[in-house]
C-alpha positions as CSV (number, residue, x, y, z in Angstrom):
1,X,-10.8,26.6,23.3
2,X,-11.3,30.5,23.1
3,X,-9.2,33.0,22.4
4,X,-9.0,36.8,22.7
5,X,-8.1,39.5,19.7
6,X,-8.9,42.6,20.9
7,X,-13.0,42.8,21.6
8,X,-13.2,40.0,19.0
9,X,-13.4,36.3,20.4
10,X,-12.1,33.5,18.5
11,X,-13.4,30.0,18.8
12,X,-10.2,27.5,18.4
13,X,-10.8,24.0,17.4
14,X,-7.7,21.8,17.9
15,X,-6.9,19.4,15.3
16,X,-8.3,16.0,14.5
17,X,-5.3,13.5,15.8
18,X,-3.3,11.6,13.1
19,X,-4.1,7.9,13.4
20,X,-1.9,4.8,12.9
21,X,-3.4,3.2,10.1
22,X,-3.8,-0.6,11.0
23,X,-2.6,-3.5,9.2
24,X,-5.8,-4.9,8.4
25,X,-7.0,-2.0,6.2
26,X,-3.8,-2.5,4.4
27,X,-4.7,-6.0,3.8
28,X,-8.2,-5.4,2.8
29,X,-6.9,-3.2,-0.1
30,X,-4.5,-5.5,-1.2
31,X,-6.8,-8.5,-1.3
32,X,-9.6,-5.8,-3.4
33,X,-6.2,-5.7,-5.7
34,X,-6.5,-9.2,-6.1
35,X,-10.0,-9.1,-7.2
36,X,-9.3,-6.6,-9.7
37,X,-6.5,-7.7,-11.4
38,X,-8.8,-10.9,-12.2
39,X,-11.0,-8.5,-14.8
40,X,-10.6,-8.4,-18.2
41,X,-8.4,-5.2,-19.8
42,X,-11.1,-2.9,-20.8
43,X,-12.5,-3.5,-17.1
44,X,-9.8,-3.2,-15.4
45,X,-8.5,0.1,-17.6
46,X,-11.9,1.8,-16.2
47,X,-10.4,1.0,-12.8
48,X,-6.7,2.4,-12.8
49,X,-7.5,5.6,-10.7
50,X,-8.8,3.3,-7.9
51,X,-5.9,0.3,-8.5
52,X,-3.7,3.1,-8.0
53,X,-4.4,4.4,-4.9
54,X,-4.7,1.1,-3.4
55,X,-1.5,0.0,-4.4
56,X,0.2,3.0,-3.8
57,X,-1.3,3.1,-0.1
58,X,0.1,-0.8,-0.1
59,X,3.9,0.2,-1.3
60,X,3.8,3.1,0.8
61,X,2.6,0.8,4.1
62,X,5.6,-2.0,3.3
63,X,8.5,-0.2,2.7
64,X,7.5,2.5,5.5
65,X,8.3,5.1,2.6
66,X,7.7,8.9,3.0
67,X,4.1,9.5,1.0
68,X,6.2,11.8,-1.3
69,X,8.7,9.0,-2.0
70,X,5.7,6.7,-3.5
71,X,3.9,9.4,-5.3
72,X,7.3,10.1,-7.5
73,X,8.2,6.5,-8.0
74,X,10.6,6.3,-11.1
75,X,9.1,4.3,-13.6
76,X,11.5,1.9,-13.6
77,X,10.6,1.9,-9.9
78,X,9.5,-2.0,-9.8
79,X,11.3,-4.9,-10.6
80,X,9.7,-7.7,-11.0
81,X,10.2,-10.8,-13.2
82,X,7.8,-13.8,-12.3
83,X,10.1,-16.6,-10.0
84,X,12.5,-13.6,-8.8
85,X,12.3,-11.6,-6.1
86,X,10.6,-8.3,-6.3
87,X,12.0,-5.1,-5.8
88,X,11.0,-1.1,-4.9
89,X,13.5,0.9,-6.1
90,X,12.2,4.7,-4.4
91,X,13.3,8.3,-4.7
92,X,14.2,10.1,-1.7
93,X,12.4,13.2,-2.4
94,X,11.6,16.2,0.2
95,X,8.9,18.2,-0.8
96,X,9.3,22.2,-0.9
97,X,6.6,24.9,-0.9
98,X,6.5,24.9,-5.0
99,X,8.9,22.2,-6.2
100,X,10.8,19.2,-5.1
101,X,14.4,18.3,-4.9
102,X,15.2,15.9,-7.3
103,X,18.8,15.9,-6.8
104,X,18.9,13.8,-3.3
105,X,20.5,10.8,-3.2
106,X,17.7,7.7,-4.3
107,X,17.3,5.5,-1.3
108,X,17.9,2.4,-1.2
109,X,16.0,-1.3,-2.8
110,X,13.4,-3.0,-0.7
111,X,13.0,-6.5,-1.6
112,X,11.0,-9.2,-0.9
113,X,11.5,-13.2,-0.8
114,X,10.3,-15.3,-3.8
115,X,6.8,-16.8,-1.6
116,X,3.5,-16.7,-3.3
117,X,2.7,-13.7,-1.5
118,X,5.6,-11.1,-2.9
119,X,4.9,-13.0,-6.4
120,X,1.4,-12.0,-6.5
121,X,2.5,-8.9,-5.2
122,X,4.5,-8.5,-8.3
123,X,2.1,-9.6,-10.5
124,X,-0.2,-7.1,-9.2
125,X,2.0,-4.1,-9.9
126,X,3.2,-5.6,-13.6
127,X,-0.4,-5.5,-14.4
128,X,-1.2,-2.3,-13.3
129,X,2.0,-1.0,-15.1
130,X,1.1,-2.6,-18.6
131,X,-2.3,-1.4,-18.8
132,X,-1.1,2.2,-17.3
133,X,1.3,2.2,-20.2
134,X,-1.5,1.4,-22.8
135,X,-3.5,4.4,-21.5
136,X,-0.5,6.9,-20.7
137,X,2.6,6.0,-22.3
138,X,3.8,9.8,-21.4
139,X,3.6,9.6,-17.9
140,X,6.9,10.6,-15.7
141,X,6.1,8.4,-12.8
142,X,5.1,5.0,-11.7
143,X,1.7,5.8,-10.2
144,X,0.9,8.9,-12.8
145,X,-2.1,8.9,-15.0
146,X,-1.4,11.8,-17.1
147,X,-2.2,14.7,-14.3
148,X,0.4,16.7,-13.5
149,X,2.8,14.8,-11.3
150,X,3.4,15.9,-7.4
151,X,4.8,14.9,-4.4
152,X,1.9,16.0,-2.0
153,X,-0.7,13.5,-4.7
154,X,-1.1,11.1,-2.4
155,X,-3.2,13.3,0.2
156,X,-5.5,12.7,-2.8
157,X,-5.4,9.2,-2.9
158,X,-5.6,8.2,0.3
159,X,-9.8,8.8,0.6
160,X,-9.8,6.6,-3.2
161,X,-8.2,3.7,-1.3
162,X,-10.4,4.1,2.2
163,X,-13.8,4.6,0.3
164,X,-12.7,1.5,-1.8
165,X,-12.6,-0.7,1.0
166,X,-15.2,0.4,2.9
167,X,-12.9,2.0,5.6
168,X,-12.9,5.1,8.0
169,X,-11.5,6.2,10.7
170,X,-13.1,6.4,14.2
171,X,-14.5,9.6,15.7
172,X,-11.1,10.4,17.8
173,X,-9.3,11.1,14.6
174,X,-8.3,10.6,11.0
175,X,-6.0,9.1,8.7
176,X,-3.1,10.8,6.6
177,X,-0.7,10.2,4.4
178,X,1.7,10.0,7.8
179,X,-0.7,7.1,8.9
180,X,1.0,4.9,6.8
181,X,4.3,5.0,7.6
182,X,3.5,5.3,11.5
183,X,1.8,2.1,10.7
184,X,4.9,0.1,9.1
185,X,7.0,1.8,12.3
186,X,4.2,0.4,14.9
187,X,3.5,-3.3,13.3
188,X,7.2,-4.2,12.8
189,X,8.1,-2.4,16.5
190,X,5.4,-4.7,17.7
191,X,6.8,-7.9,16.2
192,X,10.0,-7.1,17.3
193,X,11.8,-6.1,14.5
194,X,14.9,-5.1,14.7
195,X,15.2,-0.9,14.7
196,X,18.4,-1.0,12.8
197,X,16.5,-2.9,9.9
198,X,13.3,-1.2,10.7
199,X,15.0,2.1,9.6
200,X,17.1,0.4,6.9
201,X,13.9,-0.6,5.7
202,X,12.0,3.0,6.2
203,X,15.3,5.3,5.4
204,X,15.7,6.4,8.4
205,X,18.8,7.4,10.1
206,X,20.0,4.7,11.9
207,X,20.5,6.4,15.2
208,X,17.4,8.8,14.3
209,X,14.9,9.5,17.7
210,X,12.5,10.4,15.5
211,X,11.1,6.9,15.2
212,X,10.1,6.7,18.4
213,X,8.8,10.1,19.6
214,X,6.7,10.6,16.3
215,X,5.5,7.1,14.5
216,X,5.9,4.3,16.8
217,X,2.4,4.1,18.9
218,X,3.2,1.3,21.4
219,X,-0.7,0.4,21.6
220,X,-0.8,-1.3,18.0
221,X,-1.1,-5.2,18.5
222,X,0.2,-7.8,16.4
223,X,-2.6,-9.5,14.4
224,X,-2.6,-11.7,11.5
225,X,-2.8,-8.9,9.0
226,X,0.4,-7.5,10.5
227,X,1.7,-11.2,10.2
228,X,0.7,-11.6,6.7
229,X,2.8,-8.1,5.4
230,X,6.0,-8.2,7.5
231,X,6.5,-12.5,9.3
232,X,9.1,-12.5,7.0
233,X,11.2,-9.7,8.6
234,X,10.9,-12.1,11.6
235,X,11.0,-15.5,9.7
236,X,7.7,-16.6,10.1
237,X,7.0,-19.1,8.0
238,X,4.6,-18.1,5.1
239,X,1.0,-18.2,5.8
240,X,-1.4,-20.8,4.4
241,X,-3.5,-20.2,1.5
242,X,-7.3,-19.5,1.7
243,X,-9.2,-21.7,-0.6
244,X,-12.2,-19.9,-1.9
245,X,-15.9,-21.5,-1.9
246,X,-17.1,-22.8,-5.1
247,X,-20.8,-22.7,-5.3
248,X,-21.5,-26.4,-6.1
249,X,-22.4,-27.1,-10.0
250,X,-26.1,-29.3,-10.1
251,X,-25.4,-32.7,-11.7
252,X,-28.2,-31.1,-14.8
253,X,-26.3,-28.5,-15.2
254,X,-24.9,-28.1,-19.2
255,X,-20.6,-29.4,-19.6
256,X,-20.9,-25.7,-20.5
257,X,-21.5,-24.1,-16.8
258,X,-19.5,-26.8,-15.3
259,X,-16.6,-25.3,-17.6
260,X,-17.0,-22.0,-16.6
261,X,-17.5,-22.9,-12.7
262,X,-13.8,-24.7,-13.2
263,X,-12.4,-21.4,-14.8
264,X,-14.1,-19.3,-12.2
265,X,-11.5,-21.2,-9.2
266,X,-8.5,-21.4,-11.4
267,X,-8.5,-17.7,-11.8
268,X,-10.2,-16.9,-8.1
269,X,-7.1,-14.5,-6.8
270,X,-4.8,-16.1,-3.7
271,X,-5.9,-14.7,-0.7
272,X,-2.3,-16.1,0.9
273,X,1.0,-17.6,0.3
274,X,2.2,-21.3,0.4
């Protein structure tokens, strides 16, 4: 596209279209979670910047929270106590040109059932908090590190999370913090979710037209990623586990290596929920 100033011609390119961010990307950073969490603490300290993006993307992609809402979680954001259900307590925070408003209402809990999958959910985010403590017992928010906290942060954290996986977006567009929650609002639309708790879920107004006209891409399919995160908004029953392979131990091998074989699939992480 060209346009005319005067004698000076200006070559217009539109912007790259915002992309629905698909349910199995989501997935795939939750189950590189899982194999994370399994290292030791020193490991797994040299690690946080990329744990937190991932989970961050993951909150941000369940609750159908506003990117501004995740990067500002209180600290006392998660509750989780291990046979309880967990809980995502967020702020509802609009973002201004140089601060944000901190004096909104917060919005309300999301919580989850008490299945294998929320647990190790839980368990993911306890870990990540303890060892963020250890490194930055000053920090203001739930997924701070010590920089100086903002609402537009997770623009940054997004490509951490993508690169992590292995993802990208195809040559029609690009993903954005927005692709997130226009992902929660297409998956559960497409499973038939209710919109009254589709918005309870998200915060929006319940009457709001906003869903529709600027999230909700009617195109997205239901797969078994999209399954996995939200069956139980439907009552799907939880999905099976996976079991992982176990390289088979040789009958010479030492009672040493069989030991640590046995240790390697009692700690494998759960890639589902029973």
């Amino acid at each position: 596209m060209k346009r005319a100033y005067g004698r000076k011609v200006v070559r217009i390119r539109p912007a790259p279209r915002i992309l629905v961010m698909p349910a199995r990307i989501v997935l795939d950073m939750w189950h590189r979670v899982e194999e994370l969490t399994a290292l030791p603490d020193l490991e797994y300290i040299t690690k946080l910047p990329e744990i937190r993006a991932l989970l961050a993307c993951i909150v941000c992609y369940i609750t159908g929270s506003r990117p501004s809402s995740i990067a500002l979680l209180p600290l006392t954001g998660v509750a989780f106590a291990l046979g309880s259900e967990l809980g995502i307590q967020r702020s509802y925070v609009k973002t201004a040109p140089d601060a944000c408003d901190f004096d909104v209402p917060g919005r309300r809990t999301v919580t989850w059932p008490v299945t294998t999958t929320w647990q190790t959910l839980g368990k993911m985010l306890t870990r990540y908090d303890r060892m963020r403590r250890r490194v930055c017992s000053r920090a203001t928010y739930f997924f701070n590190l010590g920089e100086k906290a903002r609402g537009d942060a997770f623009a940054r954290w997004l490509p951490v999370a993508l690169r992590a996986v292995g993802a990208a977006a195809p040559p029609n567009g690009h993903y954005a913090p927005k692709s997130f929650r226009s992902g929660f609002a297409s998956a559960v639309t497409a499973m038939n979710v209710s919109p009254d708790r589709r918005n309870y879920i998200a915060g929006w107004a319940a009457n709001s037209h906003a869903v529709g006209t600027h999230y909700v891409d009617n195109s997205v399919v239901v797969d078994d990623a999209a399954r996995f995160l939200f069956g139980h908004l439907i009552g799907l029953p939880p999905p099976p586990p996976v079991e992982v392979p176990v390289a088979p131990v040789a009958p010479w091998s030492s009672p040493l290596a069989n030991l640590a074989s046995r240790l390697v699939t009692l700690v494998s992480p759960l890639r589902g929920d029973t």
